[in-house]
N, C-alpha and C positions, 0 to 999 in steps of 0.2 A: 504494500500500500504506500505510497505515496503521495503528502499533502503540499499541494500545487501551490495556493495562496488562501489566505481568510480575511488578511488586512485590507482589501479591496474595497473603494468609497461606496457608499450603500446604495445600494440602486443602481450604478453605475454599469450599463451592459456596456458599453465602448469599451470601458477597461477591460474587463471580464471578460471581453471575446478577446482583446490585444493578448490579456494573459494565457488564453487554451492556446492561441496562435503561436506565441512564443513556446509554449512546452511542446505541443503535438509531434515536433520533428523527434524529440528526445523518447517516447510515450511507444512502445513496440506496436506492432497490426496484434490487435486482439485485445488492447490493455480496453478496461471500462473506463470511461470519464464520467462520474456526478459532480456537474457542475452545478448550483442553485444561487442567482441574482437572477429575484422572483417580486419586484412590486407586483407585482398582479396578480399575488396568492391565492387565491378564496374565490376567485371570479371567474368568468368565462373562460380564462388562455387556456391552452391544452397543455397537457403531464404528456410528455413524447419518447420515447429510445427509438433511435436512428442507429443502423448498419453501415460504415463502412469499412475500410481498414480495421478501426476502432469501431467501439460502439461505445454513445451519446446519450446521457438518462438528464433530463431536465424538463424546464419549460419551454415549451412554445415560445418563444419571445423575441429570436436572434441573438442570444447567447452565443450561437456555436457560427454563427455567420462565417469568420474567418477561420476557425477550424476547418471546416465545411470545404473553406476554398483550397485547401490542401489534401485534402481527404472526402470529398463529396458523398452523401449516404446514396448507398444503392435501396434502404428497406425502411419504412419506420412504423411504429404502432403508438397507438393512444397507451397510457399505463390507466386502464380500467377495470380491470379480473383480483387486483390486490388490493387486502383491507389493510385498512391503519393497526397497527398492534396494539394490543391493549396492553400495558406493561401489569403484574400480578402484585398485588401485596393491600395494605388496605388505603381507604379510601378515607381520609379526613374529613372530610364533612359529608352528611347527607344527603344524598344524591347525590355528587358528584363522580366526573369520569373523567378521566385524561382525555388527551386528545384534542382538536379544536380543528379549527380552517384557516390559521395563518401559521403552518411547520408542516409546508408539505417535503422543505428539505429533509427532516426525519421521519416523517409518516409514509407517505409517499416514494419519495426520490430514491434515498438511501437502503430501503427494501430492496425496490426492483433492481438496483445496481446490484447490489449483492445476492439476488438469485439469478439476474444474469451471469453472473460472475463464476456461481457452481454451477452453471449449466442449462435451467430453464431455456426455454426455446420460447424464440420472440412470441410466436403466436398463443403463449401463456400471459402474454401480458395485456392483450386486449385487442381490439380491431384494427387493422393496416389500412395505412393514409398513404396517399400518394408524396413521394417526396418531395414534388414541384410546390404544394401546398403548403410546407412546412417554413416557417417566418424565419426570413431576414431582414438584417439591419441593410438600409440605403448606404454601403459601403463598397468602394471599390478600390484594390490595389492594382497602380500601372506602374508603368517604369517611366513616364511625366509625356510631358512636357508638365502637368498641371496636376496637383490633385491635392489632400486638405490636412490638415492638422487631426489626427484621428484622436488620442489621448494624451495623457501627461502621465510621468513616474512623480516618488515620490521625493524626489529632489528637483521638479520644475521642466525637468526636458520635455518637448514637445514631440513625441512620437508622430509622422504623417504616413500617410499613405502610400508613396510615391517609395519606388523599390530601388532607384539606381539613382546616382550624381556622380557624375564624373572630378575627379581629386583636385582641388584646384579651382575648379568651377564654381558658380554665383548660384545662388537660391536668395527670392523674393517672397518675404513673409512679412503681413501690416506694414508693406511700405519700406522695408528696410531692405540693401541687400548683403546675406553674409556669404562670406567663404566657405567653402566646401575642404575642409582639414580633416586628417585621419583619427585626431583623437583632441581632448580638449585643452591639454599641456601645452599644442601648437599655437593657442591663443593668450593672449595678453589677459591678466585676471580681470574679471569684470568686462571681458568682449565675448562678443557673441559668433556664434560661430553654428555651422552644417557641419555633419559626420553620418555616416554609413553603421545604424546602430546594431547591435549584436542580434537580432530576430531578423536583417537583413531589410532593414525600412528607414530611410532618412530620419533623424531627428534633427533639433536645436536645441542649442545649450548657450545657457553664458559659464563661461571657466569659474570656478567658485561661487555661481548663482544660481540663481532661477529663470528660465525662460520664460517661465508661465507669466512671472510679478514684470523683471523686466522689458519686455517688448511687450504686456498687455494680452499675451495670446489667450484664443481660446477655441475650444472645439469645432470642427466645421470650417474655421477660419480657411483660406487660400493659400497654394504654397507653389509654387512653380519655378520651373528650372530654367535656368538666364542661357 
């Protein structure tokens, strides 16, 4: 077993697909992934496991969006045929029962991951949806000329979209333009700078700062290669 990330901003599916994306290369064909950044607990969104390489236990949401673009699902099913467990021992007040409608990462998710994981067969877990149907995030990785500021780490760099920048070369973000250097040592402290990040997706950085606070950035933002 292995725990991917927990400290991830709440809600936040940008990040939380950037995160599956960056580990998926490391993560063998067969490993299970439960991932759960789930606002929409209790509600309509669908409980899903997707097939491919790997298989994918969460929400309907766009979560696995950029996993996905790595590993595309060939299979997926609703999680419907599984009950919440009822944990045993006694019950402190009257009438009550464990259990509720906002924990479907333990009632729900973390089940099916784990009888996938000893062997259940998809079709144990409930009805098959067609893949094309299953939610993504409006996200696209190119290799530019143009494309956007996807997330931020937790020291301010600005993770984008855009997969390639030639060494040396200019990138235009809010109006400014910086250099394109192999790591952040190559910049003056407190200058900002482009690099080639280790999940293989441009980022910005200032040398001992924040990109985020410094140039203003924020998700969505424009980023394109000069």
């Amino acid at each position: 077993m292995v725990h991917l990330a927990h400290g991830l901003p709440p809600g936040d599916l940008r990040r939380a697909a950037y995160a599956l994306f960056e580990a998926l290369p490391y993560l063998p064909p067969g490993s299970v992934l439960l991932a759960v950044v789930d606002p929409g607990v209790g509600t309509g969104r669908r409980a899903v496991a997707a097939w491919g390489e790997r298989l994918y236990v969460g929400p309907d949401n766009g979560l696995f969006t950029l996993a996905w673009l790595l590993d595309p699902p060939q299979r997926a099913f609703l999680l419907k045929t599984l009950s919440p467990p009822r944990p045993e021992g006694i019950n402190p007040l009257p009438g009550w029962q464990p259990g509720g409608h906002t924990f479907h990462g333990r009632d729900l998710f973390a089940p099916a991951a784990a009888h996938l994981a000893l062997g259940l067969p998809p079709e144990g877990l409930g009805p098959e949806v067609p893949v094309e149907d299953l939610v993504r995030l409006p996200l696209k990785l190119s290799p530019g000329p143009t494309g956007e500021v996807l997330t931020f780490d937790r020291f301010g760099n600005a993770i984008t979209t855009l997969l390639s920048a030639p060494l040396g070369g200019w990138v235009e973000v809010a109006g400014k333009r910086l250099r394109v250097l192999r790591t952040f040592g190559e910049a003056r402290e407190g200058e900002a700078l482009a690099y080639l990040g280790s999940a293989g997706l441009l980022e910005i950085a200032v040398n001992r700062g924040s990109a985020r606070e410094a140039l203003s950035l924020r998700e969505g933002m424009p980023v394109r290669l000069l």
